[in-house]
Backbone of each chain as nested JSON, in Angstrom:
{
  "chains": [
    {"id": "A", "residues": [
      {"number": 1, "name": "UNK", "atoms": {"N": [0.838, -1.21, 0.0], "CA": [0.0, 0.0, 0.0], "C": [0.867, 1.252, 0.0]}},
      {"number": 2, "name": "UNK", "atoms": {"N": [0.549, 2.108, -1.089], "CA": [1.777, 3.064, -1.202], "C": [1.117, 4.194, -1.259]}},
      {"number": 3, "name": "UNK", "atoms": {"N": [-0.469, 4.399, -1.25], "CA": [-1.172, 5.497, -1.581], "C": [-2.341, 5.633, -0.299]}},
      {"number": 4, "name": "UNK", "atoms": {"N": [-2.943, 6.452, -0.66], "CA": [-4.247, 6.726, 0.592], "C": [-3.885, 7.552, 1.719]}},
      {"number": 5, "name": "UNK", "atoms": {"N": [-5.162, 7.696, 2.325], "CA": [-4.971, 8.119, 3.751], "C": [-4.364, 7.542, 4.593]}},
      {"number": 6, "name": "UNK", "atoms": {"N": [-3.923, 6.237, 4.56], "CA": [-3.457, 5.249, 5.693], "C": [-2.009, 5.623, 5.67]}},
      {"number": 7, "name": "UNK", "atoms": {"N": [-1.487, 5.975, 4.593], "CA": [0.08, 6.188, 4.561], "C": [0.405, 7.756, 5.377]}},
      {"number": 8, "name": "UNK", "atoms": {"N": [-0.839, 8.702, 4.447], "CA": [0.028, 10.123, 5.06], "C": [-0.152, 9.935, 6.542]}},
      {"number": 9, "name": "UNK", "atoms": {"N": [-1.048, 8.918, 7.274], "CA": [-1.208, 8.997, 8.727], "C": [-0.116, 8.089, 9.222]}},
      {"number": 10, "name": "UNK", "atoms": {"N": [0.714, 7.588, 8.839], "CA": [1.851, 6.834, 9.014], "C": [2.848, 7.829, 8.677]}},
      {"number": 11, "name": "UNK", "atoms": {"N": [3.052, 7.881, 7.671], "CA": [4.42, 9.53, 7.491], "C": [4.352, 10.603, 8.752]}},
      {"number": 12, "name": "UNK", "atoms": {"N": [2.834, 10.751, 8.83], "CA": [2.706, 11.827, 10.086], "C": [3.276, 11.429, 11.386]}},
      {"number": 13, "name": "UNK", "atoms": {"N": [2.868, 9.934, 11.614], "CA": [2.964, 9.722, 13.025], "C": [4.336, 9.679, 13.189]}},
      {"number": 14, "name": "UNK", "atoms": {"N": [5.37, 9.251, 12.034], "CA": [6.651, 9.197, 12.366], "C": [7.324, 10.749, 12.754]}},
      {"number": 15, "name": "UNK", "atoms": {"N": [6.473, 11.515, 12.218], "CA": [6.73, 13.232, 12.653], "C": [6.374, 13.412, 13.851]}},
      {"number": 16, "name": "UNK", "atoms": {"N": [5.614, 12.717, 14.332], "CA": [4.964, 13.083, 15.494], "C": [4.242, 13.939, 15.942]}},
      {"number": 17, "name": "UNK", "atoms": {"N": [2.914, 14.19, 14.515], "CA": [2.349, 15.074, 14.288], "C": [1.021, 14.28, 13.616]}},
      {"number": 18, "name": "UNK", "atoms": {"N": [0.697, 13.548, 14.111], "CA": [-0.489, 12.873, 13.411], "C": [-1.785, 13.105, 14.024]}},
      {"number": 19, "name": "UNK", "atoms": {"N": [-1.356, 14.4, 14.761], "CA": [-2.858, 15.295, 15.017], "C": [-3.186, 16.03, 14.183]}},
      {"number": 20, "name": "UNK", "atoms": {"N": [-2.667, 16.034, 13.229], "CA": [-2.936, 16.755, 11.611], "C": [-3.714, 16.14, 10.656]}},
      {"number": 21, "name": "UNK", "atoms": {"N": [-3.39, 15.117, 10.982], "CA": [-4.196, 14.277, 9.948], "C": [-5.603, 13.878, 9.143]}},
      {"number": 22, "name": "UNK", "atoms": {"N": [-6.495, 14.069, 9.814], "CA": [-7.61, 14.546, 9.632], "C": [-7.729, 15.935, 8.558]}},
      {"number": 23, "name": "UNK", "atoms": {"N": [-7.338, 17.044, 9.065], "CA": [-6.907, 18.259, 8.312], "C": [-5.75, 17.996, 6.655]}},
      {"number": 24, "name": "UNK", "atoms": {"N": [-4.781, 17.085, 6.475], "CA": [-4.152, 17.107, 6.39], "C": [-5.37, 16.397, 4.654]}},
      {"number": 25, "name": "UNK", "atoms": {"N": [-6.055, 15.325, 5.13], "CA": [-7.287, 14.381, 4.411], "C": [-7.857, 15.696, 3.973]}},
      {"number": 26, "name": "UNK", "atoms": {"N": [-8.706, 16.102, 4.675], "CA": [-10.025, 17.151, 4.081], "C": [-9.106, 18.44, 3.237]}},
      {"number": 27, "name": "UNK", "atoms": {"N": [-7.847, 18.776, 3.402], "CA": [-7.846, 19.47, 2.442], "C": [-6.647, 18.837, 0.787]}},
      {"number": 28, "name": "UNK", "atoms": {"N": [-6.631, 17.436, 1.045], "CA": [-7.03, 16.803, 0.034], "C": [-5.661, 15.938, -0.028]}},
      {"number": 29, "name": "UNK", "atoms": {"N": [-4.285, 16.526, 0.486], "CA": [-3.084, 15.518, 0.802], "C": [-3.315, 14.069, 1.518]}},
      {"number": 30, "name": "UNK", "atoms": {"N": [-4.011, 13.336, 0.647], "CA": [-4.421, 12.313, 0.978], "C": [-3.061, 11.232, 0.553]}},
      {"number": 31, "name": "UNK", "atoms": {"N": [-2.08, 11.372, -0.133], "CA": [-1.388, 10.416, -0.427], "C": [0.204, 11.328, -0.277]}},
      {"number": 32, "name": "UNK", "atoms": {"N": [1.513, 10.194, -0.435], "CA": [2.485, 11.134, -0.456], "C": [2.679, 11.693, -1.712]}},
      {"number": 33, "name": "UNK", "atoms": {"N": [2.779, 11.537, -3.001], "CA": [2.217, 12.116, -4.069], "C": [2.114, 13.494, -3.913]}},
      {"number": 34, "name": "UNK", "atoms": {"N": [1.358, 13.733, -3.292], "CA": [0.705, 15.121, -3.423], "C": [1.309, 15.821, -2.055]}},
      {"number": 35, "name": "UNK", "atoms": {"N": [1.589, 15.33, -1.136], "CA": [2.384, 15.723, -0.253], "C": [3.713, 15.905, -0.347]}},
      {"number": 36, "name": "UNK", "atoms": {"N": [4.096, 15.648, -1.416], "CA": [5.399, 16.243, -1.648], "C": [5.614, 17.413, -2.485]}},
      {"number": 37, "name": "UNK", "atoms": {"N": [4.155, 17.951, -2.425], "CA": [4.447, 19.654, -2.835], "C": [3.823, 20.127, -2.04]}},
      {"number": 38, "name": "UNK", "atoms": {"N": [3.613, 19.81, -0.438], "CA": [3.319, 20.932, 0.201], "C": [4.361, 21.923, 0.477]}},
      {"number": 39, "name": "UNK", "atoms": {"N": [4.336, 23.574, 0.601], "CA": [4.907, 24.317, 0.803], "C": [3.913, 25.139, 2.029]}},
      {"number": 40, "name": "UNK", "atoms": {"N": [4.6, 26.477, 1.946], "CA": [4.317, 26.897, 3.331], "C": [2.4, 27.24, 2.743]}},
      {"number": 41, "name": "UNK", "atoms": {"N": [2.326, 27.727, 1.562], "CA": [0.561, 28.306, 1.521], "C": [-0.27, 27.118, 2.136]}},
      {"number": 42, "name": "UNK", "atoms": {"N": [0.256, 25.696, 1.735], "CA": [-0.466, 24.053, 2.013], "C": [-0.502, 24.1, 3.078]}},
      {"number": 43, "name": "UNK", "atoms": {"N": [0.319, 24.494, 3.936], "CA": [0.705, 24.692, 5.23], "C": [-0.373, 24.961, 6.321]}},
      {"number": 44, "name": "UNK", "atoms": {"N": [-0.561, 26.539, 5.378], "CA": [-1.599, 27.988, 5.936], "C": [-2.868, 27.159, 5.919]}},
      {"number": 45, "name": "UNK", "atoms": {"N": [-3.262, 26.248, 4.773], "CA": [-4.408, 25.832, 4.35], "C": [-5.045, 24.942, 5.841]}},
      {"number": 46, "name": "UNK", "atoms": {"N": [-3.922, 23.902, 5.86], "CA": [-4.213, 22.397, 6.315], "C": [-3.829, 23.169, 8.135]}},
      {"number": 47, "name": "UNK", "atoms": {"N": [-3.503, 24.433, 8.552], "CA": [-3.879, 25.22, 9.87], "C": [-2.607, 24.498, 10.385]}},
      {"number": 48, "name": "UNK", "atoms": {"N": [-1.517, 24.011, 9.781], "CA": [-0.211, 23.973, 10.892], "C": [0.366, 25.196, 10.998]}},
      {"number": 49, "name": "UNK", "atoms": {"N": [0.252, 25.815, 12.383], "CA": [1.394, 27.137, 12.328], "C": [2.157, 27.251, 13.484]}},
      {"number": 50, "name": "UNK", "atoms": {"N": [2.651, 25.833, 14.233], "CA": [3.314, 26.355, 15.044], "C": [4.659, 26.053, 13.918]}},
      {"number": 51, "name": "UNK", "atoms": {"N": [5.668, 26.888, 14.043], "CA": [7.023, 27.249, 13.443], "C": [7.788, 25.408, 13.288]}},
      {"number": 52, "name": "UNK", "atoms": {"N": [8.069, 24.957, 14.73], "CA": [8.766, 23.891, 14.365], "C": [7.54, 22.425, 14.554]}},
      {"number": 53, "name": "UNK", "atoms": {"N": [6.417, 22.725, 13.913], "CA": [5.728, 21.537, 13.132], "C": [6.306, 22.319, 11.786]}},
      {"number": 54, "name": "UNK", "atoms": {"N": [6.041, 23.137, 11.272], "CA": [6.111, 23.068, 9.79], "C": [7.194, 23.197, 9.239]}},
      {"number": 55, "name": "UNK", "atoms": {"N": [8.316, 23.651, 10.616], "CA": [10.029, 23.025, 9.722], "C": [9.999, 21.371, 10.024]}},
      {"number": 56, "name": "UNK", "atoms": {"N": [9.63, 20.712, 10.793], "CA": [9.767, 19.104, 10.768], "C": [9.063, 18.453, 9.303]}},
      {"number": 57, "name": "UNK", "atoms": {"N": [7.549, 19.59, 8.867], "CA": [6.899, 19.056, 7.707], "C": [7.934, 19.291, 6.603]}},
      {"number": 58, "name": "UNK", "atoms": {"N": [8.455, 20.685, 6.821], "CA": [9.523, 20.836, 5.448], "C": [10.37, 20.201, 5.221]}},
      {"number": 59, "name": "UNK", "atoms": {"N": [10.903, 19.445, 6.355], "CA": [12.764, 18.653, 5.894], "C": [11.966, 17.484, 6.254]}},
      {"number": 60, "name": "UNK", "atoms": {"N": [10.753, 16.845, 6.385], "CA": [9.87, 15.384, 5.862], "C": [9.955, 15.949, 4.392]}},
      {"number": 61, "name": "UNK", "atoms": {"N": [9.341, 16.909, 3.475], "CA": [9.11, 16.871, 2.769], "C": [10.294, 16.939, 1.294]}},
      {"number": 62, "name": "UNK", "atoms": {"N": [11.325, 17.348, 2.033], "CA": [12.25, 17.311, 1.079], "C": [12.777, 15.983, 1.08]}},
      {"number": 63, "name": "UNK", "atoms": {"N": [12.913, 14.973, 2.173], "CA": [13.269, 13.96, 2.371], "C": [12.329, 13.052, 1.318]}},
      {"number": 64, "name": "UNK", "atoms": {"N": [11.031, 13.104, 1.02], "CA": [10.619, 12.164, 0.368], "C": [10.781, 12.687, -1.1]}},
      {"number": 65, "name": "UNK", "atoms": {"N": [11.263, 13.89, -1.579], "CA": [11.745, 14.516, -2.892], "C": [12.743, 13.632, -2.867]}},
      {"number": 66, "name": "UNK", "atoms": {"N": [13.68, 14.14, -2.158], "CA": [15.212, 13.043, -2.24], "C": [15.203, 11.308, -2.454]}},
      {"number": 67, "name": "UNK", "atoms": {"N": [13.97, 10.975, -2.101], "CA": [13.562, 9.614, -2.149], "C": [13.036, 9.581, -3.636]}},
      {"number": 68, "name": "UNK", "atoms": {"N": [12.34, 10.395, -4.095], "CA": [11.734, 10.093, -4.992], "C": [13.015, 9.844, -6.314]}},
      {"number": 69, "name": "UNK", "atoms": {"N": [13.896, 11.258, -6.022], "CA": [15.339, 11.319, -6.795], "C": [16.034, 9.892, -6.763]}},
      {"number": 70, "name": "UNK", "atoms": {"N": [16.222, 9.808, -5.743], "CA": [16.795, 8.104, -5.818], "C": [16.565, 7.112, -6.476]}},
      {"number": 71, "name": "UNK", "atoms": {"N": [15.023, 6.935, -6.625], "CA": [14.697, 5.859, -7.044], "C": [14.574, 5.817, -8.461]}},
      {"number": 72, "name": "UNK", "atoms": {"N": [14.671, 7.24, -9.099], "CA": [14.418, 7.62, -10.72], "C": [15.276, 6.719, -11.028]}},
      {"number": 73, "name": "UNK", "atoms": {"N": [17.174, 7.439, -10.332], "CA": [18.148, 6.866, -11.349], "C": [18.724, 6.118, -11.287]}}
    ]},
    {"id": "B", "residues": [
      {"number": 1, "name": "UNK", "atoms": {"N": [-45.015, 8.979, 3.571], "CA": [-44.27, 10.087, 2.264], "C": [-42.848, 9.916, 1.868]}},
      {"number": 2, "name": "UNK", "atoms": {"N": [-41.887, 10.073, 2.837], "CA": [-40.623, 9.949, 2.636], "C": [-40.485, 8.53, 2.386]}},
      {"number": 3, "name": "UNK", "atoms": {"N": [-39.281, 8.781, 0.892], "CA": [-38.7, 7.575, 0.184], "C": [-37.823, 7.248, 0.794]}},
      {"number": 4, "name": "UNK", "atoms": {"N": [-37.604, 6.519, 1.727], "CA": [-35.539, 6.076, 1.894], "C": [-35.244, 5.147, 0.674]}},
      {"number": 5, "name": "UNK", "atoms": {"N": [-36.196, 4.186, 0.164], "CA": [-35.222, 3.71, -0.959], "C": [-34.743, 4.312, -2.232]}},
      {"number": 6, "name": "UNK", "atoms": {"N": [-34.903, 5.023, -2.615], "CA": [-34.684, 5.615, -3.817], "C": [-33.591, 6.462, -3.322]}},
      {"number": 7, "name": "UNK", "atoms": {"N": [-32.417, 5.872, -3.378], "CA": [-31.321, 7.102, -2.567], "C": [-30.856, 7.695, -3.888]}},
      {"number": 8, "name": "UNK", "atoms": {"N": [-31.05, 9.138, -4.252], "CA": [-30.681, 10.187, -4.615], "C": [-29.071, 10.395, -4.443]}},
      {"number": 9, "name": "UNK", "atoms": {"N": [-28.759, 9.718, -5.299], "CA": [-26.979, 9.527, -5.589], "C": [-26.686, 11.179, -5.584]}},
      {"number": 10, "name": "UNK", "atoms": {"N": [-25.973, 11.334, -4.828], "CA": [-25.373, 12.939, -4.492], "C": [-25.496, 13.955, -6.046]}},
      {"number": 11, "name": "UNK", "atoms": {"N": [-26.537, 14.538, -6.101], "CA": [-26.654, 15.122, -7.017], "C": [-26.978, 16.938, -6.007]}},
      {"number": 12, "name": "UNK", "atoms": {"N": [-25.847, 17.873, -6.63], "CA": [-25.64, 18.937, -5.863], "C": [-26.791, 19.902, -6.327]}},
      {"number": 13, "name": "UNK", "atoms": {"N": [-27.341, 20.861, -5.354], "CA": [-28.187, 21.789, -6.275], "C": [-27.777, 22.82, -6.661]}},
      {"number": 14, "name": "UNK", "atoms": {"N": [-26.621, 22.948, -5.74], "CA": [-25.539, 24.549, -6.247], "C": [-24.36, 24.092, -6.519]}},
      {"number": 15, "name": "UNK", "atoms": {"N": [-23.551, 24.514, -6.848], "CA": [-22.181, 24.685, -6.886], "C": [-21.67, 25.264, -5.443]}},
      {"number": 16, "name": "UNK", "atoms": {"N": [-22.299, 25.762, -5.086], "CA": [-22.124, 26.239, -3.535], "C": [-22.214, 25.449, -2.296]}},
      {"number": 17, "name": "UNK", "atoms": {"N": [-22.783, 24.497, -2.633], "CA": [-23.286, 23.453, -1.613], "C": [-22.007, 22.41, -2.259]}},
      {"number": 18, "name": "UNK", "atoms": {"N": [-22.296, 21.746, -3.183], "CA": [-21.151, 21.304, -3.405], "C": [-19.804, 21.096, -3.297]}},
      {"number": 19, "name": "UNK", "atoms": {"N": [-19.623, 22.428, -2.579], "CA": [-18.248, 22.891, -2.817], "C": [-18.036, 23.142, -0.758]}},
      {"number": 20, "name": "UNK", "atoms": {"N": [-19.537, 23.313, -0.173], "CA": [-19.358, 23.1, 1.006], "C": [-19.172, 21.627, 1.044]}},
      {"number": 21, "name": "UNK", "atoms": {"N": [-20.043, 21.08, 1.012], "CA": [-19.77, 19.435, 1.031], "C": [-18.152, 18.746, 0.821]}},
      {"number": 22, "name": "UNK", "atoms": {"N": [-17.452, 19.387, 0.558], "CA": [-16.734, 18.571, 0.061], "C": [-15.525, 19.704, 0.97]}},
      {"number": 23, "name": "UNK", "atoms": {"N": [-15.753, 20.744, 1.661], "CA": [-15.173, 21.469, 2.478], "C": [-14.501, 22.334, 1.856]}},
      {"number": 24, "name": "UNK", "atoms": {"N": [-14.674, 22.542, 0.249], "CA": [-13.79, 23.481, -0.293], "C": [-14.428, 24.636, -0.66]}},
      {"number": 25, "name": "UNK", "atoms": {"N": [-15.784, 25.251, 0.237], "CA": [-16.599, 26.395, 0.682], "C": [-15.835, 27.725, 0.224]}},
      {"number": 26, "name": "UNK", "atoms": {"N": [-14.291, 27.833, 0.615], "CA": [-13.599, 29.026, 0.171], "C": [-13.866, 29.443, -1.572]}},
      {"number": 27, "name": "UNK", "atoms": {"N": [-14.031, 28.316, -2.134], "CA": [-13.473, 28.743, -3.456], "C": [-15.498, 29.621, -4.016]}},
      {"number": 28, "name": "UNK", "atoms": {"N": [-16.287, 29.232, -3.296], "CA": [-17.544, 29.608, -4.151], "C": [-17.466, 30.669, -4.856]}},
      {"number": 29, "name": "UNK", "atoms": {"N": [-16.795, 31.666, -4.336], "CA": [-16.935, 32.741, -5.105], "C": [-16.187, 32.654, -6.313]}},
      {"number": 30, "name": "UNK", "atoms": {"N": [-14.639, 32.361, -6.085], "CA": [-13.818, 32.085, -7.468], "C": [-14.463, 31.462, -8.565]}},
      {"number": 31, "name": "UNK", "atoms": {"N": [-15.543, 30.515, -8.055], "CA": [-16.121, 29.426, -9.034], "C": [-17.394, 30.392, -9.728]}},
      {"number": 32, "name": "UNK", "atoms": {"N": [-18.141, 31.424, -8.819], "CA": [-18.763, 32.41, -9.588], "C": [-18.426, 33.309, -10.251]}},
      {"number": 33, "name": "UNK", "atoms": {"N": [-17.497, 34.319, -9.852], "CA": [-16.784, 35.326, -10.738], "C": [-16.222, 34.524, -12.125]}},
      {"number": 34, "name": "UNK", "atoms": {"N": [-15.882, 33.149, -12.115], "CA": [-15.512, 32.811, -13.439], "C": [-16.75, 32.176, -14.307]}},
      {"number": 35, "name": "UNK", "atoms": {"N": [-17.433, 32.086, -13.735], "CA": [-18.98, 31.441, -14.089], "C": [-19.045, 30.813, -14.284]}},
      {"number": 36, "name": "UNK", "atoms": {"N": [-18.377, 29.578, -13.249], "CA": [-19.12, 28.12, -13.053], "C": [-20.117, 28.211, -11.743]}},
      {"number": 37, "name": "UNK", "atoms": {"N": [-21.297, 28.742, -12.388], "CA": [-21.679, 28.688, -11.745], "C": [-23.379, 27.634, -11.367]}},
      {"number": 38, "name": "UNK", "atoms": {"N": [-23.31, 27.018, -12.498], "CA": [-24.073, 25.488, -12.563], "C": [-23.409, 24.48, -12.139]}},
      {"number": 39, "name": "UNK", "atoms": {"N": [-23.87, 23.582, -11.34], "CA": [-23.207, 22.158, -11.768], "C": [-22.89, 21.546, -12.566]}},
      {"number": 40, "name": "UNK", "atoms": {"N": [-23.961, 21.683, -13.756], "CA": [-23.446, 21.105, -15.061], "C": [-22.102, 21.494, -15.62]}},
      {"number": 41, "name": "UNK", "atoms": {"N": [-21.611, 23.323, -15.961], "CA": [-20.801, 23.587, -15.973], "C": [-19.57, 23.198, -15.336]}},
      {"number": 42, "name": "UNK", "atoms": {"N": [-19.521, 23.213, -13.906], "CA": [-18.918, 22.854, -12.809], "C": [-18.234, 21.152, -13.932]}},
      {"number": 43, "name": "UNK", "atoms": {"N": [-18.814, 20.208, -13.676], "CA": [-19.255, 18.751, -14.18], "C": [-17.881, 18.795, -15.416]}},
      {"number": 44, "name": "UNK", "atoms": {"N": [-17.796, 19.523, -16.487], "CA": [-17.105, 19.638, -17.564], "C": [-15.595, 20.588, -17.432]}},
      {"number": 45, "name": "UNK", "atoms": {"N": [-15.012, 20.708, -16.148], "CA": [-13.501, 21.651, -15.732], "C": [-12.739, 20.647, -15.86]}},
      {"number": 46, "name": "UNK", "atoms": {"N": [-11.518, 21.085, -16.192], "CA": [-10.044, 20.53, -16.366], "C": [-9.537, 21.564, -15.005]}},
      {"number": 47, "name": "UNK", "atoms": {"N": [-8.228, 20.315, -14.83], "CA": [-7.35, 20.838, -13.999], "C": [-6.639, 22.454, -14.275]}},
      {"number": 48, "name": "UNK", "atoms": {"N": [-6.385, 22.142, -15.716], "CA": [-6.305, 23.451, -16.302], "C": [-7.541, 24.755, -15.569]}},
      {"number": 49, "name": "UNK", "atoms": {"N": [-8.644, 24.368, -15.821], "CA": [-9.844, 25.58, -15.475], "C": [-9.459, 25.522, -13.698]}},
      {"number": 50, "name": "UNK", "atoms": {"N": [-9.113, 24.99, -13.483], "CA": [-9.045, 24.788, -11.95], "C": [-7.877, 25.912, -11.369]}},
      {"number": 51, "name": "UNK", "atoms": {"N": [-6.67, 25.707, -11.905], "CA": [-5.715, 26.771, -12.041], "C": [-5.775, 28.104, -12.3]}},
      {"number": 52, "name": "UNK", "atoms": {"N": [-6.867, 28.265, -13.337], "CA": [-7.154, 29.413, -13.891], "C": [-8.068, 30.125, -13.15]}},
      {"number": 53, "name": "UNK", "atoms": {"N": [-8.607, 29.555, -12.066], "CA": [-9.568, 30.708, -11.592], "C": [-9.166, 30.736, -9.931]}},
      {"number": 54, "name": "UNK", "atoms": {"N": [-7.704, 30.228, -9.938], "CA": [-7.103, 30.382, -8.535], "C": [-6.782, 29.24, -7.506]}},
      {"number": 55, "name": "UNK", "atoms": {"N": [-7.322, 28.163, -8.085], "CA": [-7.319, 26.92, -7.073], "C": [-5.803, 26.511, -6.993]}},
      {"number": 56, "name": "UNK", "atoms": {"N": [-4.708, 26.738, -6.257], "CA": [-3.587, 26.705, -6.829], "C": [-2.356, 25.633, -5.557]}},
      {"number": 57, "name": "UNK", "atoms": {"N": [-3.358, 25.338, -4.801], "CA": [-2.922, 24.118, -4.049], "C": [-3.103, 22.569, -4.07]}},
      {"number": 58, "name": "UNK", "atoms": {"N": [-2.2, 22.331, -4.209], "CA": [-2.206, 20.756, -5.205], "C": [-3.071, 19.736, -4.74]}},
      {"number": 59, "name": "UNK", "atoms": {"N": [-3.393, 20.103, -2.995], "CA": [-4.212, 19.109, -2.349], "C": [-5.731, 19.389, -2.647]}},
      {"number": 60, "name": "UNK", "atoms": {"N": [-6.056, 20.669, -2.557], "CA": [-7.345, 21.257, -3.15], "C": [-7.738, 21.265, -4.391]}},
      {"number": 61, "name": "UNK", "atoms": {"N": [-6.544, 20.967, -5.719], "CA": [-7.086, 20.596, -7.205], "C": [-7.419, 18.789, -7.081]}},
      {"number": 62, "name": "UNK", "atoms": {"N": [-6.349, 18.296, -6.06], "CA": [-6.775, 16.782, -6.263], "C": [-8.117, 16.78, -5.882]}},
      {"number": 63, "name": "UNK", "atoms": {"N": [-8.667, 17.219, -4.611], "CA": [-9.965, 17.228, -3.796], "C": [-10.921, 17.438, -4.798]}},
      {"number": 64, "name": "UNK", "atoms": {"N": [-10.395, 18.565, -5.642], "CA": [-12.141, 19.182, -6.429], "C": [-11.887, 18.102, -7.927]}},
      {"number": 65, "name": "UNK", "atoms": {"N": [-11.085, 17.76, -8.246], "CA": [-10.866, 17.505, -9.499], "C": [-11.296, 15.856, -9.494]}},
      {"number": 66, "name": "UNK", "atoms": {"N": [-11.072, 15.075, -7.916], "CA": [-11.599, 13.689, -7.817], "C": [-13.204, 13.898, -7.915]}},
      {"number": 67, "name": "UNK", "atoms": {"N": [-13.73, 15.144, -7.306], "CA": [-15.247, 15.182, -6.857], "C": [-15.826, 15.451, -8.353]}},
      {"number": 68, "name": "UNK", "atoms": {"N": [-15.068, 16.44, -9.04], "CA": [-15.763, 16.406, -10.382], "C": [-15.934, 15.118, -11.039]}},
      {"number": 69, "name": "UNK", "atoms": {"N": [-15.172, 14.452, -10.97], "CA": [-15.112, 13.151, -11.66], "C": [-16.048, 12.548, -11.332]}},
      {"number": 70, "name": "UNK", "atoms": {"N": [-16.446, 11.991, -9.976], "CA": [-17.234, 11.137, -9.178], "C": [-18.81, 11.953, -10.004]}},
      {"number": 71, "name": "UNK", "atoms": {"N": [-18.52, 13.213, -9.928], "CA": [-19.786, 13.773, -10.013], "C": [-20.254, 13.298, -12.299]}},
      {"number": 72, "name": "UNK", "atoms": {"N": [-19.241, 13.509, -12.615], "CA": [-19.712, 12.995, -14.01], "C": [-20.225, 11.658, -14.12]}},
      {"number": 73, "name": "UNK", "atoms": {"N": [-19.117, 10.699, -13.387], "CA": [-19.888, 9.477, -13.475], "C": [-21.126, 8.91, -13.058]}},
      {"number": 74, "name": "UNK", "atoms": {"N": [-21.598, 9.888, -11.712], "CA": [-23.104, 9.896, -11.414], "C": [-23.885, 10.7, -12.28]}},
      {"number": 75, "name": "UNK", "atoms": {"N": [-23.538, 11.469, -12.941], "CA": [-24.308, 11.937, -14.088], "C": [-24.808, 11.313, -15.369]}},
      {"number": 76, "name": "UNK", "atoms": {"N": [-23.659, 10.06, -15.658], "CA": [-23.855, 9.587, -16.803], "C": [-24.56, 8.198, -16.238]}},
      {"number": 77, "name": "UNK", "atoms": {"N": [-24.552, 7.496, -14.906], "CA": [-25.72, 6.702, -14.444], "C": [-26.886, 7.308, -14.574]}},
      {"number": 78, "name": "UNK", "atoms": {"N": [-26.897, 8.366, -14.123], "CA": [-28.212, 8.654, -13.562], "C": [-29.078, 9.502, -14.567]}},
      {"number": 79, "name": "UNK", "atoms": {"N": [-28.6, 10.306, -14.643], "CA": [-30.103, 11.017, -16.175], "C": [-29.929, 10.519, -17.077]}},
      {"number": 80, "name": "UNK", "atoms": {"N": [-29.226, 10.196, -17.828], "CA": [-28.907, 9.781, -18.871], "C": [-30.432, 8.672, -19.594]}},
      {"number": 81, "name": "UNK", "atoms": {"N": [-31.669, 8.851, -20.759], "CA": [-32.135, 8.064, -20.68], "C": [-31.751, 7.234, -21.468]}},
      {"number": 82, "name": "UNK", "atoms": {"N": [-31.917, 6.191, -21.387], "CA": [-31.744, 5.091, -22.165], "C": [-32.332, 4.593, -23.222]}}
    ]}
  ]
}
């Protein structure tokens, strides 16, 4: 299983932020896919604003870019 | 009086309601000023039209762009006569 809600609530919990999750679903980052372009507006959207949740979301999120890089080449 | 069997496959009466339903309430107006403002209309957007009238967060084009879909395919069950 590499897609769905079940994963971004697994990515989250390893952040230790999977009180987001819910929020994270309804505004539509339902898979990592699409979670790997959240930036800070996705951010504003999905109501994370304390400072170091959304630097832990940013260097998660570059981490699964870098993953994705890997596996191209 | 009331039917419960005949369940009325989510067919929206606004674009406004629709767009609450599905929690993406912010955009109603964007979706009027560009004049989607039928469902039917609504029913026939590309990701492209989605961009173009501001929807510009990737989690919110997946959200509206799965619901449009869902919503054509209940369209083409359901009125469609045979």
């Amino acid at each position: 299983m590499n897609t769905g809600p079940n994963i971004v609530y697994e990515w989250l919990k390893t952040l230790q932020l999977c009180q987001y999750v819910e929020s994270f679903v309804d505004n539509g980052y339902d898979d990592l896919e699409v979670c790997k372009q959240i930036g800070d507006p996705d951010l504003d959207a999905i109501g994370v604003f304390i400072p170091h949740h959304r630097q832990r979301i940013h260097d998660a999120v570059r981490r699964l870019k870098e993953e994705e890089k890997e596996t191209d080449s | 009086l009331v039917e419960h069997g005949t369940v009325e496959s989510t067919v929206y009466q606004s674009v406004g309601d629709w767009l609450e339903a599905i929690k993406m309430g912010r955009y109603t107006e964007h979706f009027m000023e560009s004049g989607y403002s039928s469902v039917d209309a609504v029913a026939q957007m590309t990701l492209e039209d989605l961009r173009r009238l501001g929807v510009n967060l990737a989690g919110h084009q997946k959200k509206i762009i799965s619901s449009i879909q869902e919503m054509r395919v209940q369209m083409m069950n359901g009125t469609v006569p045979v």
